[in-house]
C-alpha positions as CSV (number, residue, x, y, z in Angstrom):
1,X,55.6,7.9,40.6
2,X,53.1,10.5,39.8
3,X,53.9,11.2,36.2
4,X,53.5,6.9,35.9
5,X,49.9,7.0,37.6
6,X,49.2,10.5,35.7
7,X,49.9,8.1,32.2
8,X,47.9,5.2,33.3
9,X,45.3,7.3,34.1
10,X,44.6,9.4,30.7
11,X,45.3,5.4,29.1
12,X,42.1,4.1,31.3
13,X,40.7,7.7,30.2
14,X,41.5,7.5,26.5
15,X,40.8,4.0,26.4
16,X,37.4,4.1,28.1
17,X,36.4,7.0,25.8
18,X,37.7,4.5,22.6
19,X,34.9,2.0,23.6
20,X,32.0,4.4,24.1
21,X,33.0,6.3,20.8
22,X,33.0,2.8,19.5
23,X,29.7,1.4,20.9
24,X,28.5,4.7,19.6
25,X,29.2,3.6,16.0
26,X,28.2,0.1,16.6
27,X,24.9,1.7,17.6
28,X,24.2,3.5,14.7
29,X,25.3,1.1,12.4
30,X,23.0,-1.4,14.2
31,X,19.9,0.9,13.8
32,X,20.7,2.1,9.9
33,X,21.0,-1.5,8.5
34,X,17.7,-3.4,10.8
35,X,14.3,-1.9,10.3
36,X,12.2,-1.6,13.8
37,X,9.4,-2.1,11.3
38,X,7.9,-2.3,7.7
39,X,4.7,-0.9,6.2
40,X,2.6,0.7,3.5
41,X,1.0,4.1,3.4
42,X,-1.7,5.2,1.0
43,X,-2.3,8.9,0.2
44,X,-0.9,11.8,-1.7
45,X,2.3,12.9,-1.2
46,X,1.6,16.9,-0.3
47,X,5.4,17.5,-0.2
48,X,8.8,16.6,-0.9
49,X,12.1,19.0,-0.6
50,X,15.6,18.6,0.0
51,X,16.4,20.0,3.3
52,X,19.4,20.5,5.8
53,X,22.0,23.0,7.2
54,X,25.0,20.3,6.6
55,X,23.1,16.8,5.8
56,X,20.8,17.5,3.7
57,X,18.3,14.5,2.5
58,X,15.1,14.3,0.9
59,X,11.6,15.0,3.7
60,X,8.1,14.8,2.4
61,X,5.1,14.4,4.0
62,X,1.9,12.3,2.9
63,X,-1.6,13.2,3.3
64,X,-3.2,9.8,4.0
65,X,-6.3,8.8,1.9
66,X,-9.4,9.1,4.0
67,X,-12.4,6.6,4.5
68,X,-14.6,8.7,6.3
69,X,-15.1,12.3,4.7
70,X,-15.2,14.6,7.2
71,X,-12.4,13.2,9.3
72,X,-9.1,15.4,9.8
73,X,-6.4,14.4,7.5
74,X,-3.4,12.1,9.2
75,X,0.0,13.5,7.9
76,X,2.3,10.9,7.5
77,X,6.3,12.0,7.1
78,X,8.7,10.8,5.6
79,X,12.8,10.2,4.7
80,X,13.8,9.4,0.9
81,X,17.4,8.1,0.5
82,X,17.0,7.1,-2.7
83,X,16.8,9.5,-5.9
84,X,15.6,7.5,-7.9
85,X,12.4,7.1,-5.6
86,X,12.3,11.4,-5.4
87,X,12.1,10.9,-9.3
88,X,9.2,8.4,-9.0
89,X,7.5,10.2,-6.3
90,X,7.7,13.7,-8.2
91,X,6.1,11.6,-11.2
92,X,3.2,11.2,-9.0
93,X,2.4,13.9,-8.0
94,X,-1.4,15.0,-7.1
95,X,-1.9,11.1,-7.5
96,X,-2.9,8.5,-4.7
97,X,0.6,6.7,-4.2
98,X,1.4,3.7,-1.9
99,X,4.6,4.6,-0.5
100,X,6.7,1.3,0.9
101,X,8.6,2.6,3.9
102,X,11.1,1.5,6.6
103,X,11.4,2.5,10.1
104,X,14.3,2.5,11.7
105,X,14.2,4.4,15.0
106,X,17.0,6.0,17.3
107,X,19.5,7.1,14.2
108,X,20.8,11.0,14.4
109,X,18.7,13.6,12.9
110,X,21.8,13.9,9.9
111,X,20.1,10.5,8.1
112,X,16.8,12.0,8.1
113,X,14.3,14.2,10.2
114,X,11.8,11.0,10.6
115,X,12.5,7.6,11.4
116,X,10.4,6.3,8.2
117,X,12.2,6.2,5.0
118,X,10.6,5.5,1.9
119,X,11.9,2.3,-0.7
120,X,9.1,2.2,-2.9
121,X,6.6,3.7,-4.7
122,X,3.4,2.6,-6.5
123,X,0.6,4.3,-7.8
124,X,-2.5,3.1,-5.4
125,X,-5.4,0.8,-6.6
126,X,-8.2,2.9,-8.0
127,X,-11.4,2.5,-5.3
């Protein structure tokens, strides 16, 4: 009798531990495929390395282009998932870049250390 309700009870356990784990994935999966939002950000790109004790990915960070002179500059950060957009960032380098970006909010810090990731990039209008 109490080796049967021992059983049933590490089945509920196991069982209840199988759902969260699942939800868990369902989560992320949720958040890494639909963007919380989409947006443009004009500046120059100050940095860009590829970072990470075991998931490494590609973290820059944007100086945003400045109306008002002798305001402090806005850093923007960023996520690049793409190579192909590191190439066309490093390309443009020290030039005024629109960078097209995602945001996907509440993933775990192994897809990126911000919740912006960068799709595009386009050299910015000349003023």
């Amino acid at each position: 009798m109490l080796l049967k309700l021992l059983g049933t009870l590490l089945k509920s356990l196991f069982g209840g531990l199988l759902v969260l784990a699942l939800l868990g994935v369902g989560y992320v999966l949720f958040a890494y495929h639909f963007t919380y939002s989409q947006g443009e950000s004009v500046g120059f790109v100050q940095k860009i390395s590829y970072k990470g004790w075991l998931c490494k990915t590609w973290e820059g960070e944007q100086v945003r282009a400045l109306s008002v002179v002798p305001a402090v500059p806005e850093k923007f950060e960023f996520t690049v998932r793409d190579a192909a957009v590191v190439d066309k960032i490093n390309q443009h380098i020290g030039q005024k870049v629109v960078l097209e970006y995602e945001q996907h909010r509440g993933l775990p810090r192994c897809f990126g250390d911000s919740e912006h990731f960068v799709i595009n990039v386009r050299t910015a209008p000349a003023d």
